[in-house]
MDTraj code that builds the backbone (N, CA, C; nanometers):
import mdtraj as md
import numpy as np

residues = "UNK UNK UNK UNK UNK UNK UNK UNK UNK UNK UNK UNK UNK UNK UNK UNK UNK UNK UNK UNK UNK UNK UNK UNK UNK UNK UNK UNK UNK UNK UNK UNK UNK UNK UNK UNK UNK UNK UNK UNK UNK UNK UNK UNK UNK UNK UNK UNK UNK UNK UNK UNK UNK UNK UNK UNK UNK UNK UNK UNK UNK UNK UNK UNK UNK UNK UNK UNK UNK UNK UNK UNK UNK UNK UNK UNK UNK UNK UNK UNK UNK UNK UNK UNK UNK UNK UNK UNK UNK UNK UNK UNK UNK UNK UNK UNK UNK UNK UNK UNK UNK UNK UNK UNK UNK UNK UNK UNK UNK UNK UNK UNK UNK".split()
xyz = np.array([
    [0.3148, 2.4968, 3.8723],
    [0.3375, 2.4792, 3.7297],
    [0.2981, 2.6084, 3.6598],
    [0.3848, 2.6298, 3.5476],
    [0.3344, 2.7915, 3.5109],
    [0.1999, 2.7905, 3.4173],
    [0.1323, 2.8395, 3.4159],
    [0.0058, 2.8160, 3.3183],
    [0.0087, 2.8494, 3.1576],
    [0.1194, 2.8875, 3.0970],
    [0.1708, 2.8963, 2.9796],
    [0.2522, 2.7880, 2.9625],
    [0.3057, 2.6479, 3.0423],
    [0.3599, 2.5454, 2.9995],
    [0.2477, 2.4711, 2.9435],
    [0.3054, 2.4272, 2.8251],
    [0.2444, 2.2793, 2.7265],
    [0.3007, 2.1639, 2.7476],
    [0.3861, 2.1384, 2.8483],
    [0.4012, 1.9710, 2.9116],
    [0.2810, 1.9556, 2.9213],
    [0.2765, 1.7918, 2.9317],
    [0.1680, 1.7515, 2.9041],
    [0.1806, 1.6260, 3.0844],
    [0.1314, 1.6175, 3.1549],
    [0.1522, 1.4894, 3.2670],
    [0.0674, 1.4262, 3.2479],
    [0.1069, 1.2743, 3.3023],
    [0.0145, 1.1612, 3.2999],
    [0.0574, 1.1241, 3.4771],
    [-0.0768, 1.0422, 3.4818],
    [-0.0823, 1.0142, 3.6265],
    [-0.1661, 0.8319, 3.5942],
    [-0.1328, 0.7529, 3.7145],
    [-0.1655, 0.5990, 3.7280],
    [-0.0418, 0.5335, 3.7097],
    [-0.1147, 0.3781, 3.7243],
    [-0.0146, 0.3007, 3.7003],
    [0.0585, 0.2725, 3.5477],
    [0.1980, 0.2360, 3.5611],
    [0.2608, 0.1934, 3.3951],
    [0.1487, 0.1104, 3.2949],
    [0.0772, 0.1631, 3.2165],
    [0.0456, 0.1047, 3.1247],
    [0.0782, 0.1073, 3.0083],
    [0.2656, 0.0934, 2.9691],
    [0.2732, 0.1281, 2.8269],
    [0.2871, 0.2311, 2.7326],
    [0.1716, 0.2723, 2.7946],
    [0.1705, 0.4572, 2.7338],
    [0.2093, 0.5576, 2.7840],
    [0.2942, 0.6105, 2.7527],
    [0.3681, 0.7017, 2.8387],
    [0.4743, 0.6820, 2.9201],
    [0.4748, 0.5858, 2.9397],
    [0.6352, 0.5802, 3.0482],
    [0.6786, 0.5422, 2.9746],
    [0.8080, 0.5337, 3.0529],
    [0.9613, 0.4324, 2.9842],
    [0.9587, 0.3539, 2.9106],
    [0.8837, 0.2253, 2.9500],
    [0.8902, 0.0752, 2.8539],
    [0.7838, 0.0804, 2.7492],
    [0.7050, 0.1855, 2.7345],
    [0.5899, 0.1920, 2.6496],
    [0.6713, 0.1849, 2.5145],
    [0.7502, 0.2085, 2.5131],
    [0.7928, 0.2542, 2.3462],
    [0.8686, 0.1115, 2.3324],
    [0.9234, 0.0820, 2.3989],
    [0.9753, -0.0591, 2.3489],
    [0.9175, -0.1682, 2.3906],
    [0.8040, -0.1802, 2.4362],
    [0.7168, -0.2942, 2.4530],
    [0.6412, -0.2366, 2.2577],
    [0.5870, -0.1392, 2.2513],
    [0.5453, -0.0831, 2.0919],
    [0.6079, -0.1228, 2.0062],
    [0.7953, -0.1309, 2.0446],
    [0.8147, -0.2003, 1.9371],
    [0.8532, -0.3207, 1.9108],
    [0.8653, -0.3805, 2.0217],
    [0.8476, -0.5544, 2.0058],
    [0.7391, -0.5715, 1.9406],
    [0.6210, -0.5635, 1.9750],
    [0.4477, -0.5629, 1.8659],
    [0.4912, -0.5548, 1.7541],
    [0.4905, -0.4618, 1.7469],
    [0.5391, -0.4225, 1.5498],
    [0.6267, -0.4882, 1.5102],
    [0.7515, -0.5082, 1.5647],
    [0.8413, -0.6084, 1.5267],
    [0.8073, -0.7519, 1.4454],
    [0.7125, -0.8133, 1.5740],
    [0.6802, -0.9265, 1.5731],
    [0.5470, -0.9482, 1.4554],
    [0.4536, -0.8481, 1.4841],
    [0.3684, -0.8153, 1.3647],
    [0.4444, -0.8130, 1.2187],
    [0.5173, -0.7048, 1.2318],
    [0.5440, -0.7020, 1.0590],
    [0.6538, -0.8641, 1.0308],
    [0.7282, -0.9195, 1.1257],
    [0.7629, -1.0510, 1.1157],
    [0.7096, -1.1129, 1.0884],
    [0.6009, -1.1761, 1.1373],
    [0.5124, -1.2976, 1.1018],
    [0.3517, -1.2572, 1.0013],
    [0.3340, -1.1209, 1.0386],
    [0.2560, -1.0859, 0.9481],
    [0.1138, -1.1232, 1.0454],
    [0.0160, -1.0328, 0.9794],
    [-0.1445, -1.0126, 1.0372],
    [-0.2332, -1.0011, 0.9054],
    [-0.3441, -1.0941, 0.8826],
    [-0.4432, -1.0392, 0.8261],
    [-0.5510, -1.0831, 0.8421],
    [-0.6648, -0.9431, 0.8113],
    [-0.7456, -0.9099, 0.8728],
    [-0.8330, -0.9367, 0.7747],
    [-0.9769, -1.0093, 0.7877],
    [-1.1033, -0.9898, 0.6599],
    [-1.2144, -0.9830, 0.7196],
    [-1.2663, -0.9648, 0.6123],
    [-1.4062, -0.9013, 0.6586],
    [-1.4594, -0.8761, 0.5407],
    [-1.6533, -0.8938, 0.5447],
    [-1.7344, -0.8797, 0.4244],
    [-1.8645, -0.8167, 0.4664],
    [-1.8574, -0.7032, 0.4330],
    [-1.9896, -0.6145, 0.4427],
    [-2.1010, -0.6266, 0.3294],
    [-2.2220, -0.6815, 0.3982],
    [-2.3224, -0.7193, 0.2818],
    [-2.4498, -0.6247, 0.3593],
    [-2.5115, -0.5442, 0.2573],
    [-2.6245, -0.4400, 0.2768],
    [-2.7197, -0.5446, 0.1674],
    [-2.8196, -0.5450, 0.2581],
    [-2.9492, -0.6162, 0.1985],
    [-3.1048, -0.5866, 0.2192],
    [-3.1884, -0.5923, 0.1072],
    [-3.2995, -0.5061, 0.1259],
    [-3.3851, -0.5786, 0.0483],
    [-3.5161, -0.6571, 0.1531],
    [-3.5776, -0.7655, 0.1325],
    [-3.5648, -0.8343, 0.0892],
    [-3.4136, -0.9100, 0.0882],
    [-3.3604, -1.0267, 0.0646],
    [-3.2886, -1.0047, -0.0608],
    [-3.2615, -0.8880, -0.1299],
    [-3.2234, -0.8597, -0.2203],
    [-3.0570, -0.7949, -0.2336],
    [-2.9598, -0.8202, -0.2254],
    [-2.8242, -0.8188, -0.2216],
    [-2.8252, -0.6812, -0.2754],
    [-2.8137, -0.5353, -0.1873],
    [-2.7817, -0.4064, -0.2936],
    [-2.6270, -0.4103, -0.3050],
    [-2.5416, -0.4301, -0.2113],
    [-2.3834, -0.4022, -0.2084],
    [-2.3352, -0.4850, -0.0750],
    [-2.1735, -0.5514, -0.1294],
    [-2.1104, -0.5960, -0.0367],
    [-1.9544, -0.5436, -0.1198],
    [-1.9487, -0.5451, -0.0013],
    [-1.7653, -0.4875, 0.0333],
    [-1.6961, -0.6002, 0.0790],
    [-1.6046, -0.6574, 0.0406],
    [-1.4698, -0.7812, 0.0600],
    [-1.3579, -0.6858, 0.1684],
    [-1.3154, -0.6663, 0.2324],
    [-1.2320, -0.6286, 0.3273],
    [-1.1046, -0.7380, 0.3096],
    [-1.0027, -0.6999, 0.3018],
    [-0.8944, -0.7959, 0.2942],
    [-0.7242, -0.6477, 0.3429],
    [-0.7249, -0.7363, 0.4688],
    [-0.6139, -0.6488, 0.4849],
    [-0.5032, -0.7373, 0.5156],
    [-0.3618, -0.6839, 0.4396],
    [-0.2607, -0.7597, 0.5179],
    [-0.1568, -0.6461, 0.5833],
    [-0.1070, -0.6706, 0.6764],
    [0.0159, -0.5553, 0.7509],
    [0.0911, -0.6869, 0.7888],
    [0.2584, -0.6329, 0.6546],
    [0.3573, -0.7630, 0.7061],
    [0.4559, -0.6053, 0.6911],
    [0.5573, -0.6551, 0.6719],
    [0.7050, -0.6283, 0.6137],
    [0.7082, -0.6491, 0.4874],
    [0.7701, -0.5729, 0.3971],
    [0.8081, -0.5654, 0.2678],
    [0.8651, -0.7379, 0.2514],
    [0.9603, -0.7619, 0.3084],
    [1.0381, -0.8779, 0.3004],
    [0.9067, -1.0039, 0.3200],
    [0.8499, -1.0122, 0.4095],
    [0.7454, -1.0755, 0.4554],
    [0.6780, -1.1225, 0.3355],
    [0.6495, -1.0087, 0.2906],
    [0.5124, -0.9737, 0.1679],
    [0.5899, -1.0584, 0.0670],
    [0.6682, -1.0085, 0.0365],
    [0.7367, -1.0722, -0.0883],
    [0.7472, -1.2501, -0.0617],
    [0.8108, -1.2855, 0.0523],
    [0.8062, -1.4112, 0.0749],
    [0.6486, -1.4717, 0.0182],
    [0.5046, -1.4028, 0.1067],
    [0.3772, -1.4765, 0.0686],
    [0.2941, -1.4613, -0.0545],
    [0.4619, -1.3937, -0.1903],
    [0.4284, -1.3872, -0.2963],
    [0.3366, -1.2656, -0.3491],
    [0.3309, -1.1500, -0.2905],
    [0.2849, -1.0076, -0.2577],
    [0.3653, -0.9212, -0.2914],
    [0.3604, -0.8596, -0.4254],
    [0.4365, -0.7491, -0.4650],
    [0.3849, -0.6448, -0.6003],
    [0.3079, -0.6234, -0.5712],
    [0.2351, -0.5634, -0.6530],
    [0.2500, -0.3941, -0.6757],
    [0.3159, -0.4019, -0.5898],
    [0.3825, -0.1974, -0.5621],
    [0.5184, -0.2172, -0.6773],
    [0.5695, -0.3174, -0.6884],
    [0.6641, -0.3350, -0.7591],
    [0.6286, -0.3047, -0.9199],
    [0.5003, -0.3050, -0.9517],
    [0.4851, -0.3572, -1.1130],
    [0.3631, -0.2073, -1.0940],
    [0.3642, -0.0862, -0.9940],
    [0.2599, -0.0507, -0.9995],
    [0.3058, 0.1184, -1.0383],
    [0.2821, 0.1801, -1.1740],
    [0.3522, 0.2831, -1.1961],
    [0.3437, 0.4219, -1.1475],
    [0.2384, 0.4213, -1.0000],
    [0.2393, 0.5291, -0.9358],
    [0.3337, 0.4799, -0.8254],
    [0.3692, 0.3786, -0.8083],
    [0.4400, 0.3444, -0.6759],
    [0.6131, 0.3099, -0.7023],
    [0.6026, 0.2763, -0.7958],
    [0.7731, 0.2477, -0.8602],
    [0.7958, 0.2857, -0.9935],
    [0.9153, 0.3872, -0.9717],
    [0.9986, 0.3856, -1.0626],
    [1.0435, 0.3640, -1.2073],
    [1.0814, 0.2166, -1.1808],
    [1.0844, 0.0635, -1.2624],
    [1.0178, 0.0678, -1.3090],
    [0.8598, 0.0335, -1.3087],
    [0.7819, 0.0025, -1.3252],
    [0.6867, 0.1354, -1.4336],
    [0.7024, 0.2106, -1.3624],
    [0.7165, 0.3633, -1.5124],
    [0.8335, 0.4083, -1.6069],
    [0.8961, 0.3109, -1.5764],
    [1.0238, 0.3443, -1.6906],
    [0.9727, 0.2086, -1.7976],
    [0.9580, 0.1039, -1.7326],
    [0.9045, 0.0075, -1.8330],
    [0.7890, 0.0696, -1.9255],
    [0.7113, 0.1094, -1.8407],
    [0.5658, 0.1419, -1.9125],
    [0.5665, 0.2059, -2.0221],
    [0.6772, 0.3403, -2.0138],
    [0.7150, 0.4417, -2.0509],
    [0.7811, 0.4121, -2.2069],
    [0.8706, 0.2864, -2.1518],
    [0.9621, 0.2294, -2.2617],
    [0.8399, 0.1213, -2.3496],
    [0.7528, 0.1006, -2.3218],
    [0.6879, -0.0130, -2.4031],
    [0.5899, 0.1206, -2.4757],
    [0.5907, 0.2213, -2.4234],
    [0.4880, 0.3483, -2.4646],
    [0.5944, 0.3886, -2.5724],
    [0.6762, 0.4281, -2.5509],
    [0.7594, 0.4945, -2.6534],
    [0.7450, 0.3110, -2.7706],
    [0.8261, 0.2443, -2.7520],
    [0.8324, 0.1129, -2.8353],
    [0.7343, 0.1424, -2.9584],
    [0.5734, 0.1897, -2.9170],
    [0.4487, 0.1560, -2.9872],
    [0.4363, 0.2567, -3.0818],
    [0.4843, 0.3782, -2.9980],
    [0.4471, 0.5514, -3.0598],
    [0.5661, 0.5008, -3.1762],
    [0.6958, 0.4569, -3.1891],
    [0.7565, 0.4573, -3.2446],
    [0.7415, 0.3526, -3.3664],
    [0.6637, 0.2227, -3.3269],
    [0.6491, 0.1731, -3.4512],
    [0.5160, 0.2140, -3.5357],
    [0.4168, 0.2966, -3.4599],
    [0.3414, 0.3659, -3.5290],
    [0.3523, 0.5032, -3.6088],
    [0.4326, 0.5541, -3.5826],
    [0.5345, 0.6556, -3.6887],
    [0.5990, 0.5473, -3.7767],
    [0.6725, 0.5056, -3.7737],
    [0.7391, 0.4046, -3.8779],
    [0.6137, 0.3607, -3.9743],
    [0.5213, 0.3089, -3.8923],
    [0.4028, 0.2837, -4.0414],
    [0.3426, 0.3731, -4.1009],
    [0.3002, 0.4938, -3.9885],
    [0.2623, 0.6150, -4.1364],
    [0.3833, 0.6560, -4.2098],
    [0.4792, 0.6406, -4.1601],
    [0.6492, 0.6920, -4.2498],
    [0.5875, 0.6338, -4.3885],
    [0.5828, 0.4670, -4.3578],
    [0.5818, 0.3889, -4.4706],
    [0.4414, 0.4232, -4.5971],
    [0.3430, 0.4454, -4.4960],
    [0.2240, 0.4845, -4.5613],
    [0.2471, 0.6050, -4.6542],
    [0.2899, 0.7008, -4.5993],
    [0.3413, 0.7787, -4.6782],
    [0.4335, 0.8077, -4.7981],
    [0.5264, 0.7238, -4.7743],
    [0.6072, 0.6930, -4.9300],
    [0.5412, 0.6037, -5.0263],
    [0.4467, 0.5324, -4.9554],
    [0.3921, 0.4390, -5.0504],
    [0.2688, 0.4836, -5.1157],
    [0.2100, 0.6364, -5.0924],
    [0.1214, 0.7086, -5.1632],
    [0.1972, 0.7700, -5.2421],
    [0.3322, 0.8247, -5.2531],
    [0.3919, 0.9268, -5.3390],
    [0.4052, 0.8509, -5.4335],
])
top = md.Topology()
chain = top.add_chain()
for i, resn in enumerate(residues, 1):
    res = top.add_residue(resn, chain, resSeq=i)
    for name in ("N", "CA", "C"):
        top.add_atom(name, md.element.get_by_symbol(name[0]), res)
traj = md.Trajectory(xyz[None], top)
């Protein structure tokens, strides 16, 4: 082997990783994962002579977009770093306000002259 090659070899039996069926046994998992969906919890509580300083709630879900939406999960949708939509609304209810607050100093103003 030349000693300036960056192939990389693996040696043992098929486990998945690295051979042939590894990648599509990987993606049956995921498949089936983001299909039916996984979640994960967990609650980290730090305590100091019985005295509660901090706990952490852990709540993970890994589905599919489609998934998510089915278990009523869509919150990227309404979230204006993540959509679009959702900053054009913002944007439009922002302008809406700026605009009827000009309209009342407009008014304020003729109604001092």
């Amino acid at each position: 082997m030349n000693p300036d090659s960056t192939a990389l070899t693996r040696t043992g039996t098929g486990t998945g990783v690295g051979d042939g069926s590894g990648g599509a046994d990987l993606a049956d998992i995921l498949e089936r994962v983001l299909d039916k969906g996984v979640v994960i919890a967990g609650d980290i509580r730090v305590n100091l002579l019985d005295i509660e300083l901090l706990t952490i709630k852990l709540r993970l879900v890994v589905a599919s977009v489609d998934k998510a939406k089915e278990m009523g999960i869509d919150w990227w949708e309404s979230d204006p770093a993540l959509s679009s939509g959702a900053r054009r609304g913002e944007l439009g209810a922002e302008n809406a306000r700026l605009r009827a607050r000009v309209a009342e100093l407009e008014q304020r103003q003729e109604e001092t002259r």
